[in-house]
C-alpha positions in Angstrom: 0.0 0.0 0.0 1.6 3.1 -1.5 0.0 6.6 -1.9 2.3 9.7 -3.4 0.0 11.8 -1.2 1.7 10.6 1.3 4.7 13.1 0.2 2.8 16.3 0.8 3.6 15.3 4.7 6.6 18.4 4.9 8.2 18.0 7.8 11.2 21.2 6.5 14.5 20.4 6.5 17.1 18.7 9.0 13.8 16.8 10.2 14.5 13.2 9.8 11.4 11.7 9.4 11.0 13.2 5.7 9.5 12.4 2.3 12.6 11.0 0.7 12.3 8.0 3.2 9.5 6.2 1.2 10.9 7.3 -2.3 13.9 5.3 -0.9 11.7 2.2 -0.1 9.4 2.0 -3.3 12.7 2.1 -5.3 14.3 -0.5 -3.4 10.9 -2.6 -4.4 11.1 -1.4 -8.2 14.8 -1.7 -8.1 14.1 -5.5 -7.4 11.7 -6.2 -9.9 8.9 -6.8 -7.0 6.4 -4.4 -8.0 5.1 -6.8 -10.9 4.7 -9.9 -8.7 2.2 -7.5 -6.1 -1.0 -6.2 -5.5 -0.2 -2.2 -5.6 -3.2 0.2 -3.9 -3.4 3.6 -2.8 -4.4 5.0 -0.1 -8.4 5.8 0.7 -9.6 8.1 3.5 -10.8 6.2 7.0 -14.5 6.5 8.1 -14.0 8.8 11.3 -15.4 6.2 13.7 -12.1 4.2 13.9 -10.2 7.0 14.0 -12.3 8.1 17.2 -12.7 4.3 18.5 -8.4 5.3 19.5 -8.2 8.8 19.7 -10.2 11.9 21.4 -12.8 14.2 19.5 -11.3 17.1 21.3 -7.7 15.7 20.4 -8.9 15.1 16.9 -10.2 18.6 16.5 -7.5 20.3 18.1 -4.9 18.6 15.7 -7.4 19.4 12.4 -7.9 23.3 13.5 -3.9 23.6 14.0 -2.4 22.5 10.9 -5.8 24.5 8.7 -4.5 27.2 10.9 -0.8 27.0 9.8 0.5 25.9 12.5 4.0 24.5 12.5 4.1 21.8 15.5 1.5 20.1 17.4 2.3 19.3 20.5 5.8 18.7 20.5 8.5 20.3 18.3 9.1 16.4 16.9 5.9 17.1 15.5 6.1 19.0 12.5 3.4 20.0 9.9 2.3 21.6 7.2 -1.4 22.8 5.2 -1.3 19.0 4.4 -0.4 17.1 7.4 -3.8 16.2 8.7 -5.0 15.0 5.5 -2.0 12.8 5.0 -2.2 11.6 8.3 -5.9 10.6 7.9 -4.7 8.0 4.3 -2.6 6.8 6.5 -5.2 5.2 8.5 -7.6 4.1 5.9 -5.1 3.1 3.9 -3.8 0.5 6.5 -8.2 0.0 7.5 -8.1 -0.8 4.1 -5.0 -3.0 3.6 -6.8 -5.5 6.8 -10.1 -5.3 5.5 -8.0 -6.7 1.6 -6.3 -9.9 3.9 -9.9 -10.5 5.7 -11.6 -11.0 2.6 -8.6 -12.7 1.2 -8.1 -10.4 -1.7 -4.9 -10.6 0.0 -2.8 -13.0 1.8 -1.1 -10.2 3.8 0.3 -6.5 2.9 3.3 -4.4 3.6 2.1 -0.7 4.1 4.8 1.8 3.1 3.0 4.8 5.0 3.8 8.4 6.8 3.2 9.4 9.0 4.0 6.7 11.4 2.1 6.3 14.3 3.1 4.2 17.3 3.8 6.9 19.6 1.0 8.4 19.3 -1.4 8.9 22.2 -5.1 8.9 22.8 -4.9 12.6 22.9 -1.8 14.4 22.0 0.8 13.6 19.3 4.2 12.2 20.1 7.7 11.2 18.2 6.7 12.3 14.7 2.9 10.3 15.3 0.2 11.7 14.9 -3.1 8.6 14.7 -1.9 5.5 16.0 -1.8 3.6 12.4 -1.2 -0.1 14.3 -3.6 0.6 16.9 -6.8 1.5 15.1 -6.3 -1.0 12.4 -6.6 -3.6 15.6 -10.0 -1.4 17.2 -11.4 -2.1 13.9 -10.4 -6.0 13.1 -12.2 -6.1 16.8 -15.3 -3.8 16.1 -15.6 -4.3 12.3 -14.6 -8.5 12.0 -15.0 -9.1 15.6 -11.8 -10.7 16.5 -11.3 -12.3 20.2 -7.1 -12.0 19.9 -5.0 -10.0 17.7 -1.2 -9.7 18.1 0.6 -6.5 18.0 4.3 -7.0 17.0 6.4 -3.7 17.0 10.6 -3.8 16.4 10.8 -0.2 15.8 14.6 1.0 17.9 11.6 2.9 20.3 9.3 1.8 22.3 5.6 2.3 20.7 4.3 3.8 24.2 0.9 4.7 21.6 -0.3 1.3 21.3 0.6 0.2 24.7 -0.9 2.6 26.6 -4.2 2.2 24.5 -4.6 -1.4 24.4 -2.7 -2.3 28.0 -6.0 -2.6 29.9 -7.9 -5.3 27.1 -6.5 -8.6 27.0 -7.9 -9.0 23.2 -4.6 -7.1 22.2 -1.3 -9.0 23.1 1.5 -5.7 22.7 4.9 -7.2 22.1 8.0 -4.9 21.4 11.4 -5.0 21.3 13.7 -2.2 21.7 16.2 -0.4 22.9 16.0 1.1 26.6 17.4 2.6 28.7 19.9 5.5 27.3 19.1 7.4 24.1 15.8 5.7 24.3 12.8 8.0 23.1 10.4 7.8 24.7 11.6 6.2 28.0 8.4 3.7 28.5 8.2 -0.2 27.5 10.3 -1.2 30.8 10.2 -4.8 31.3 8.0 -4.5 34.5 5.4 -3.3 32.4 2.9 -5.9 31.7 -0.6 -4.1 31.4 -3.3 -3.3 33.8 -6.6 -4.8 35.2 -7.9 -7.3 33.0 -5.2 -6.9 30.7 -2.4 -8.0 33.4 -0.4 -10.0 31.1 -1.2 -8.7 27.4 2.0 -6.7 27.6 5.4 -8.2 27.0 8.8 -6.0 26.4 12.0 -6.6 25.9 14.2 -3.9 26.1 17.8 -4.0 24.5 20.7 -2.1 25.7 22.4 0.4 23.9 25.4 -1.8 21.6 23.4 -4.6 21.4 23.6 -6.3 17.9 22.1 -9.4 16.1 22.3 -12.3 18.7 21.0 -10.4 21.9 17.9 -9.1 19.5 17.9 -12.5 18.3 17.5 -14.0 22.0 15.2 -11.7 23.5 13.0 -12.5 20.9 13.2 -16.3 21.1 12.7 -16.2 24.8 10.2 -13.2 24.8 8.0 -13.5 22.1 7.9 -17.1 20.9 6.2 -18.3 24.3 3.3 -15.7 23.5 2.1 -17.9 20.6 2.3 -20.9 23.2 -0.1 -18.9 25.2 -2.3 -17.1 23.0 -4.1 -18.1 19.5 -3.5 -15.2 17.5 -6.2 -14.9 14.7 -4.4 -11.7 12.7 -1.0 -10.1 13.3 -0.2 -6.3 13.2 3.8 -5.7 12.6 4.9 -1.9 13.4 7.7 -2.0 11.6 10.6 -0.4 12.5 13.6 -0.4 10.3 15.9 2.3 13.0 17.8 -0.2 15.0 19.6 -0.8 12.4 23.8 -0.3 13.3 24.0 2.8 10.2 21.2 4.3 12.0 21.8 7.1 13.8 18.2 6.9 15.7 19.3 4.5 17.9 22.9 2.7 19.2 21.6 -0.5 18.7 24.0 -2.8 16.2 21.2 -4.4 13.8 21.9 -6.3 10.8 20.5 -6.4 7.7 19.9 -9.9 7.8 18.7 -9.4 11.5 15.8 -7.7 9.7 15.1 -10.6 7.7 15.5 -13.4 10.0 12.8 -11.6 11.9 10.1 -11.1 9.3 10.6 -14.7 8.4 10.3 -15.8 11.5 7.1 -13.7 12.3 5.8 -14.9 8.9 6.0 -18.6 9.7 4.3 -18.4 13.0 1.8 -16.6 11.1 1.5 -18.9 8.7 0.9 -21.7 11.9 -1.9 -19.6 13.6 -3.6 -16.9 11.5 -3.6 -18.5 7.8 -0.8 -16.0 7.3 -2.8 -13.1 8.3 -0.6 -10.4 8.9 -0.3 -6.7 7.5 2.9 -4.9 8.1 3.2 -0.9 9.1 6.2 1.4 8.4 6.6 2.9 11.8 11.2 4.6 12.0 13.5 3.9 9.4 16.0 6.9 8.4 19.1 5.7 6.4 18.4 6.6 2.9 21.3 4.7 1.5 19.6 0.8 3.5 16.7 1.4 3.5 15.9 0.0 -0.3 17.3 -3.1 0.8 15.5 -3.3 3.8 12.4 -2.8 2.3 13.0 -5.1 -0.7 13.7 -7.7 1.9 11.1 -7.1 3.6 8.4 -7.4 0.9 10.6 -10.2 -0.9 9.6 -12.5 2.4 5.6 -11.4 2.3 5.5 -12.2 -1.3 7.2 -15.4 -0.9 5.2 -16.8 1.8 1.9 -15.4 -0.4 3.4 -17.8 -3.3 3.6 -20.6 -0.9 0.3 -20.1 0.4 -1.0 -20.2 -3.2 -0.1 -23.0 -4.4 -0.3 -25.4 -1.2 -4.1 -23.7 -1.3 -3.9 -24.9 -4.9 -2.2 -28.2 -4.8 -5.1 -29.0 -1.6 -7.7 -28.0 -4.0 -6.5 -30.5 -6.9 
């Protein structure tokens, strides 16, 4: 899911969150030769319900008044905007509603959206860390209110902690929240310690692991063998929500984690096969941090490369089953 609107999101110079970021990405994909083997869709603007099922009228009204207004920032000086943030900000949800609503009714087996912008630091009611809707988290109000799912999964490896969708889903056990990132130290936004777990009935829907700064492939590797594996022991996911994160890697300056390239790919993989074992391969993929214009291409083509492969496989075993 890739919308050129998307673009008209200025955030002015020196801001690193910026549009160049998912030129980078869709020519990694072309570059590849992908874009023929996919299902390409823009963007479509959200019904407002979902959007208010996560966030507040007033917060939503305040943040649509502002940038008519002219205003610069909202809320924070991370948060930069222009005539055309709000609108921009608004595809990005529907076009993520409408990427899960494609995989529900099998149009498609699962999606990657390249979107800005991102939005797991967002809050119910004030915009945080270049967010502004929480993409992730309305996508999973409405696979609850729209499909009526009992248990979705939330999976973020963004380098920061997605304190957005923790905060909003850490008191309903029908959200499991796992992320993995770095903490403490250079660690926007300082939540997602390991002692947090969620409250009231949702004591035990929140898992994090937190990384420490120089960390590289095998302690990401391990934290999430020993963190998030036993979740799908526990749980019976029926969709998966990936806020996806490409700013841990080690030519990132976002973060001092020491990433890999091909700690990138050993994790969609791996997130793709258990998807594969407990929601059909139900899964849709959100661009949360990212900023190395010179890796991300290849971690984007990577990305999509294991999606699309997995979709083949799915095919043709759905294929060979029916012969």
């Amino acid at each position: 899911m890739y919308d050129e609107r998307f673009l008209l999101h200025d955030t002015g110079p020196y801001h690193p969150e910026h549009p160049e970021r998912l030129k980078a990405i869709l020519k990694g994909i072309q570059d590849a030769g992908l874009l023929s083997d996919l299902t390409v869709f823009p963007a479509v603007s959200p019904e407002m319900k979902w959007i208010e099922a996560v966030h507040t009228k007033e917060y939503i009204q305040r943040f649509k008044e502002k940038c008519l207004a002219g205003e610069p920032i909202l809320d924070d000086p991370d948060n930069k905007m222009c005539k055309d943030t709000y609108n921009t900000a608004l595809l990005a949800v529907g076009g993520v509603i409408d990427a899960v609503r494609r995989v529900m009714e099998n149009e498609l087996d699962n999606a990657f959206c390249a979107v800005r912008p991102p939005g797991h630091h967002a809050e119910a009611d004030k915009a945080m860390g270049f967010c502004y809707f929480g993409n992730v988290a309305i996508a999973a109000k409405y696979l609850l209110q729209k499909w009526h799912l009992s248990q979705i999964l939330i999976i973020d490896f963004d380098a920061h902690h997605g304190n957005g969708t923790q905060h909003i889903f850490e008191s309903d056990p029908s959200v499991i929240y796992y992320s993995i990132h770095q903490h403490p130290s250079f660690a926007y936004p300082g939540t997602g310690r390991e002692f947090e777990v969620g409250t009231g009935k949702g004591t035990g829907s929140v898992k994090n692991s937190t990384s420490l700064p120089g960390n590289s492939d095998d302690d990401w590797k391990h934290l999430v063998e020993r963190d998030l594996l036993p979740i799908f022991d526990k749980f019976n996911p029926e969709f998966i929500l990936v806020s996806t994160g490409f700013d841990a890697h080690i030519d990132d300056q976002m973060s001092n984690v020491k990433i890999s390239t091909e700690w990138y790919t050993w994790m969609i993989k791996l997130i793709m096969e258990l998807a594969s074992k407990h929601t059909d391969g139900k899964l849709v993929s959100v661009l949360e941090g990212g900023y190395v214009l010179k890796r991300l291409p290849e971690l984007a083509k990577n990305h999509v490369e294991v999606l699309l492969n997995h979709s083949c496989h799915r095919r043709k075993k759905c294929l060979s089953q029916k012969q």
